[in-house]
C-alpha positions in Angstrom: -18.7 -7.8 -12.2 -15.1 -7.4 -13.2 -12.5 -8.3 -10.2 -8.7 -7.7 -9.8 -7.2 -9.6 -6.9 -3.3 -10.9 -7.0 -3.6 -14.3 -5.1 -5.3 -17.2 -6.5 -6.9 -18.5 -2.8 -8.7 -14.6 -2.4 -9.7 -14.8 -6.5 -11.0 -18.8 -5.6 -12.8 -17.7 -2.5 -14.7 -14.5 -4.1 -15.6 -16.9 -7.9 -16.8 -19.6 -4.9 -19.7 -16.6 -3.4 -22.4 -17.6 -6.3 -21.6 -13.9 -7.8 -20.8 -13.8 -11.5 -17.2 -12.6 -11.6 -14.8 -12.0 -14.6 -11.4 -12.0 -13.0 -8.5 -10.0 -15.1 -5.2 -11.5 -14.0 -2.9 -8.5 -14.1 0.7 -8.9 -12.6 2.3 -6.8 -11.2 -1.2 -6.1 -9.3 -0.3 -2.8 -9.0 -0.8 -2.3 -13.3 -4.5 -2.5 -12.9 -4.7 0.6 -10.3 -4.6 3.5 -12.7 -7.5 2.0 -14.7 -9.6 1.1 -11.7 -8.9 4.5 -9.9 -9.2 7.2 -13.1 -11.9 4.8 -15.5 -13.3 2.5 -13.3 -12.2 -0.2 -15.9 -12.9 -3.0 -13.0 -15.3 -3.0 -10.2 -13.3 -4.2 -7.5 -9.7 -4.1 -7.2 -6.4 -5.1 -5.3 -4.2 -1.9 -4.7 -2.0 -0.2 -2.4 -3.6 1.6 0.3 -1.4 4.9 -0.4 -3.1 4.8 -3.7 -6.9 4.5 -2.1 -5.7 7.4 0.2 -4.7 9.1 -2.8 -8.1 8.2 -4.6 -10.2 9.7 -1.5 -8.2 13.1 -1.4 -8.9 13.8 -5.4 -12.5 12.7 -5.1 -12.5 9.7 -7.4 -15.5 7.0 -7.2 -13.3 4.8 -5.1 -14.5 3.0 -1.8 -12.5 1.3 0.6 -13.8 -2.8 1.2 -11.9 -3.1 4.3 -9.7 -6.6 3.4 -6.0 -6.7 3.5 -4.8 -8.6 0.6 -0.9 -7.8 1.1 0.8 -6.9 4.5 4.3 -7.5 5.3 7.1 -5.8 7.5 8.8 -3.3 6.2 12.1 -2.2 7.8 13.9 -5.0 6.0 13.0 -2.8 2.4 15.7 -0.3 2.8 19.1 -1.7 1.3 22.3 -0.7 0.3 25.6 -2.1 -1.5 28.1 -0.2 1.2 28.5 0.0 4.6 26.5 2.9 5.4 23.7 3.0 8.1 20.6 5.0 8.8 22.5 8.4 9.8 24.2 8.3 6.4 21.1 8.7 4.6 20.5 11.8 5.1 22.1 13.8 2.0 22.3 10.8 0.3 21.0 9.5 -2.9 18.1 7.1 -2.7 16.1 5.6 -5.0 12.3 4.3 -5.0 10.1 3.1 -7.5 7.5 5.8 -7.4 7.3 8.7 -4.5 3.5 7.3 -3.6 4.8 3.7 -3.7 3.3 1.9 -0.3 6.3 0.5 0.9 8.3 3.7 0.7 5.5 5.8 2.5 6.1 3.4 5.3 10.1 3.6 5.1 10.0 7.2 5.3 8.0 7.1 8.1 10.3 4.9 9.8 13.2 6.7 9.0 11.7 10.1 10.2 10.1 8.6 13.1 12.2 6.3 14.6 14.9 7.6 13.6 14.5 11.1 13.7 15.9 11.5 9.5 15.1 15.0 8.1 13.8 13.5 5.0 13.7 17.0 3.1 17.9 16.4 3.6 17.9 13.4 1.4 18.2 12.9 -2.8 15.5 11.0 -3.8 15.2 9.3 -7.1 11.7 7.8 -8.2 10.9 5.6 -11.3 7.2 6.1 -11.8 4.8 8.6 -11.5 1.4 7.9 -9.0 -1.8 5.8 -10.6 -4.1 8.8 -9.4 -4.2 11.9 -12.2 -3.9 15.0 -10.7 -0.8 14.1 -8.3 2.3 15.4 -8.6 5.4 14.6 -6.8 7.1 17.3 -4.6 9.4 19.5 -5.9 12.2 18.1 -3.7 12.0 14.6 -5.3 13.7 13.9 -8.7 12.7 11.9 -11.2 14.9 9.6 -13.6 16.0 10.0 -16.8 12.8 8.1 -19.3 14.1 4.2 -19.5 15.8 4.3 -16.1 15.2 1.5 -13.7 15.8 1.5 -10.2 17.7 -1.7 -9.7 20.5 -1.1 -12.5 20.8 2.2 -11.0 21.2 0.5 -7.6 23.6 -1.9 -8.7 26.0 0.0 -10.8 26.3 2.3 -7.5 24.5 5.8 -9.0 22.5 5.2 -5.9 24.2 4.7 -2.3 20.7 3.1 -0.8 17.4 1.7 -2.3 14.1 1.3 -1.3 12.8 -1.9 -2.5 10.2 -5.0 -1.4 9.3 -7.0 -4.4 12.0 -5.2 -6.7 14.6 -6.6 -5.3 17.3 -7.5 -7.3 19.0 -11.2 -6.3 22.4 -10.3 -5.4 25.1 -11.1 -2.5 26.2 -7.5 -2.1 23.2 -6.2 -0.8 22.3 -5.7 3.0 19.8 -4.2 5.0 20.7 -0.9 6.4 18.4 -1.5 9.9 20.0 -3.9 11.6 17.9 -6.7 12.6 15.3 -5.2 11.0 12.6 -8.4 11.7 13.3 -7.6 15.7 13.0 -3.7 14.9 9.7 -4.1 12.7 8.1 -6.7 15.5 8.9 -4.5 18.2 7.6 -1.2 16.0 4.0 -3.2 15.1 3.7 -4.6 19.0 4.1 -1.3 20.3 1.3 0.3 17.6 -0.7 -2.5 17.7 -1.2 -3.2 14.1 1.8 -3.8 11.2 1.9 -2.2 8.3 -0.4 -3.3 5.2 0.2 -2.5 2.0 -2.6 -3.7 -0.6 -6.6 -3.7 0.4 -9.6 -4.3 -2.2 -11.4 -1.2 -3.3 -14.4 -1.0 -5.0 -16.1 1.3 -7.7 -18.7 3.2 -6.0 -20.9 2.8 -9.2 -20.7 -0.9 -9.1 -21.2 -0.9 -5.4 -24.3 1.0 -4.9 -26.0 -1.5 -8.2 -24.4 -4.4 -6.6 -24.6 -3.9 -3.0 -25.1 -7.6 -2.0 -22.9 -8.8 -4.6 -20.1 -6.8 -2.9 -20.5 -7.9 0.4 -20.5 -11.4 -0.3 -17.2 -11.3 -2.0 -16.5 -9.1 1.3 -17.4 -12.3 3.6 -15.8 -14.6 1.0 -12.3 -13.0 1.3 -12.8 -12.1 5.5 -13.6 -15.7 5.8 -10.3 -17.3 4.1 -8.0 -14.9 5.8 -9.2 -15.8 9.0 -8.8 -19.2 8.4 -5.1 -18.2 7.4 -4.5 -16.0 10.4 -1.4 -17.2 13.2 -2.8 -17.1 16.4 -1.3 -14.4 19.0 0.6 -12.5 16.0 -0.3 -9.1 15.3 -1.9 -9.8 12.0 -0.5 -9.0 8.2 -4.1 -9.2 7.1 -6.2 -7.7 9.1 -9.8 -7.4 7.9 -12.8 -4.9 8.7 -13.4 -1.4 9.2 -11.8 -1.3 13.3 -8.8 -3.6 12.0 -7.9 -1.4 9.4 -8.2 1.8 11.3 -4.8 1.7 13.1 -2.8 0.9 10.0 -4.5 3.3 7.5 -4.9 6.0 9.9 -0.7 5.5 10.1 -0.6 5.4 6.5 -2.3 8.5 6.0 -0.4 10.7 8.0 3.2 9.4 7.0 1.4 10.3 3.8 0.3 13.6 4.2 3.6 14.9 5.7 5.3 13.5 2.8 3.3 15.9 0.8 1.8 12.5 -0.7 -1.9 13.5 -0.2 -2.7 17.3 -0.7 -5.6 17.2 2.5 -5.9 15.1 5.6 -8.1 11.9 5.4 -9.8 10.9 8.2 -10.4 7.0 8.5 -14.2 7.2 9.3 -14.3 9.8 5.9 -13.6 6.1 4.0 -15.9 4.6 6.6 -19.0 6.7 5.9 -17.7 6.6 1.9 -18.0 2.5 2.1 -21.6 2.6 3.7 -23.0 4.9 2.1 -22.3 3.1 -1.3 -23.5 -0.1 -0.1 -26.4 1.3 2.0 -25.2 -0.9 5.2 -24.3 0.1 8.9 -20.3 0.2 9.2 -20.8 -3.0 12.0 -21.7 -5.2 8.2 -18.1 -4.8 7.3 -16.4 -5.2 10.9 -16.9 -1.6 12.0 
């Protein structure tokens, strides 16, 4: 089986299940999304779980192994060179890497939310187009010039706020636009209950339902080692199994759908059922 997972202890963990595993080291992580999602050119895959929602609305052979490889806060994402705050957004022109980008999905949220930002209001400027074929951006959202990037953009002040996690350019100038936005993003996940994730593993349903065993293994492998990574009494980064997952992708999902992201709802228990019935297993096998 072919396997796409960022960090080296998860990769270590699932070779160290007995299962014969070719692992394609792809950084960014995110590169090897488009392949898995449209060709099933690996089996099981790291990616952003905006881009599995995306993958269950259009119907592609994608299932949903319920282990949070990446989670983070995210209020701290939203920057900006000036001295503008959150009410200053609106009609103003922000860039993101790509529309379906994760960490943006869950900024936008925020901002409408919390904040109460009419997000139809602001300029947006994305990068990159979705890994899912078949998505298009809404018509409200512009897309940059071929060879633009968001960070010289950013910097050279064509943009008057960014949305930005691992893009981040190194630079003194820039400040977060939430203040104290580690306070704001611990007091947002205590009061849900769950903080926001960003990557999970999927797997091709082909592979799963000829390797169901296989893929539950690498399942227990990866469940095991994050729980063994796991800070007592913290609302957890990487939360792993189907009734972990649920608040965070359910949130996901309909920040997703109002941003005109997905073109239906998707329900949480649709990936559920998705999962087992690939693998032929009850939905309490993967932490349900």
């Amino acid at each position: 089986m072919r396997i796409v997972v960022g960090r080296d202890d998860l990769a270590d963990a699932a070779q160290h299940t007995g299962v014969p595993l070719e692992r394609l080291d792809v950084r960014p992580v995110h590169k090897a999304s488009r392949g898995f999602v449209n060709d099933g050119a690996v089996d099981v895959c790291e990616l952003a779980v905006v881009t599995l929602l995306q993958a269950a609305a259009y119907d592609k052979p994608v299932a949903l192994l319920p282990v949070t490889t990446l989670g983070r806060y995210q209020h701290q994402t939203l920057v900006t060179l000036g001295s503008g705050g959150v009410p200053d957004v609106e009609g103003a022109r922000v860039g993101v890497r790509s529309w379906s980008q994760t960490t943006g999905v869950w900024v936008r949220g925020f901002l409408s939310e919390q904040y109460g930002v009419d997000l139809r209001t602001v300029r947006w400027t994305v990068y990159e187009s979705s890994h899912v074929d078949g998505y298009r951006d809404p018509d409200w959202v512009t897309r940059a010039p071929d060879g633009a990037r968001l960070q010289d953009d950013f910097l050279a002040g064509r943009l008057d706020f960014g949305i930005m996690g691992n893009e981040l350019p190194d630079d003194d100038r820039i400040r977060t636009v939430i203040a104290d936005p580690v306070a704001v993003a611990a007091g947002w996940s205590a009061e849900k209950g769950f903080a926001p994730i960003n990557h999970v593993l999927g797997v091709h349903v082909p592979a799963a339902r000829a390797n169901a065993e296989a893929v539950c293994r690498i399942y227990d492998a990866l469940a095991d080692r994050l729980a063994a990574t796991r800070a007592e009494g913290a609302v957890p980064l990487t939360p792993v199994g189907f009734e972990a997952l649920r608040g965070p992708v359910s949130q996901a999902a309909r920040y997703a759908l109002e941003q005109q992201i997905l073109p239906r709802p998707v329900e949480f228990d649709e990936l559920v059922a998705r999962t087992c019935d690939a693998l032929g297993v009850p939905a309490s096998r993967l932490g349900g």
